[in-house]
C-alpha positions in Angstrom: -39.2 29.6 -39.6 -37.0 26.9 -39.0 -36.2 25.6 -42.6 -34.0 29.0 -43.0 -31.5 27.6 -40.5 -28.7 26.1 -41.9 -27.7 22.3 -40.8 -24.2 23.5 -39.4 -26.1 25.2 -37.0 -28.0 23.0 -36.1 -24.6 20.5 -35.5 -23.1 23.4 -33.3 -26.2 23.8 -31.7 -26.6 20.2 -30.7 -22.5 20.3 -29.5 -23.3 23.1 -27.4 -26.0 21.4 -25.7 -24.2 18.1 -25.7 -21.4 20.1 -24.0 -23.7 22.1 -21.0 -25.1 18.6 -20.0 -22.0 17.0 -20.1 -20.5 19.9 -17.9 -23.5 19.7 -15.7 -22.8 16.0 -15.2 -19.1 16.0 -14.1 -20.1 18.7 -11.5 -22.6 16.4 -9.9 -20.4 13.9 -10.5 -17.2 16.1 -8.5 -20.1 17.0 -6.0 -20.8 13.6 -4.7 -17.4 12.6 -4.5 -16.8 15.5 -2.2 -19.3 14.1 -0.3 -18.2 10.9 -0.1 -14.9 12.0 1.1 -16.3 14.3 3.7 -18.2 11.3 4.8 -15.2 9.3 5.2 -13.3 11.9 7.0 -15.8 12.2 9.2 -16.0 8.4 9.9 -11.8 8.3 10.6 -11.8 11.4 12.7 -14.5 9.9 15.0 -12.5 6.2 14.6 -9.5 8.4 15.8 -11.3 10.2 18.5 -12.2 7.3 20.1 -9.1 5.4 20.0 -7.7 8.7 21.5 -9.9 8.2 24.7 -9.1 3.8 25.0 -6.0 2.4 26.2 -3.6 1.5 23.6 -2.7 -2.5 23.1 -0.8 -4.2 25.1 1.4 -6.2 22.8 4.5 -6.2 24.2 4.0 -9.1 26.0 3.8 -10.9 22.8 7.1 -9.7 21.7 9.2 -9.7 24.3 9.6 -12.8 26.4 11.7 -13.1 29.6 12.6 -16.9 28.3 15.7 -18.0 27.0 15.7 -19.3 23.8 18.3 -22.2 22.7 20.7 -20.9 20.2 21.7 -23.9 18.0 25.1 -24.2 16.9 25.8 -24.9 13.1 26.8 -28.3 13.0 28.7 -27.5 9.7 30.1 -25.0 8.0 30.4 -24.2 4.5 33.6 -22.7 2.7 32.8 -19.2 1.1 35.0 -19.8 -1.6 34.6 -23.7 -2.9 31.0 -24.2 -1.4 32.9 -27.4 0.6 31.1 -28.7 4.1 33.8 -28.7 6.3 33.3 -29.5 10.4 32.3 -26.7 12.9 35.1 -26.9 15.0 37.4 -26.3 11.5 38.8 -22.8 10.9 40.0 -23.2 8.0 38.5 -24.9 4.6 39.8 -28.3 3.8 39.0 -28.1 0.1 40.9 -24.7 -0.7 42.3 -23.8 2.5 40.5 -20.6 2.9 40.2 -19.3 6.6 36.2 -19.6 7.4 
């Protein structure tokens, strides 16, 4: 009964199957991750439910402070144009004579 059927049938037949099962696959496979994403969505919307309902941080107080800080005045200064350390009290370079 079988022995009539030629081999290229059988090949097809054996893609076709190959090809449902792989199909079938990928769909659980698409499935799952849907699921896992759901999950996840689920998990951030309850994280951002109940940071809705706290108090936010108070970190401000970190950042701004009410002390003065010390600025520091360049004890040199370096010409633009000839890379020469000239004084800080200097206006203008003494290597090239370019205004700093």
């Amino acid at each position: 009964m079988f022995s009539d059927i030629p081999p290229m049938a059988w090949v097809i037949l054996a893609l076709g199957l190959a090809w449902l099962a792989l199909r079938a696959w990928q769909k659980r496979q698409a499935e799952a991750r849907a699921e896992a994403r759901e999950l996840r969505m689920a998990e951030l919307m309850a994280e951002r439910e109940k940071m809705a309902h706290e108090p936010p941080p108070s970190s401000i107080g970190a950042v701004v402070s009410d002390s003065k800080v010390p600025v520091e005045e360049p004890k040199e200064k370096r010409c633009l144009g000839c890379r020469t350390v000239n004084p800080a009290s200097s206006t203008t370079c003494a290597g090239c004579g370019l205004e700093l």
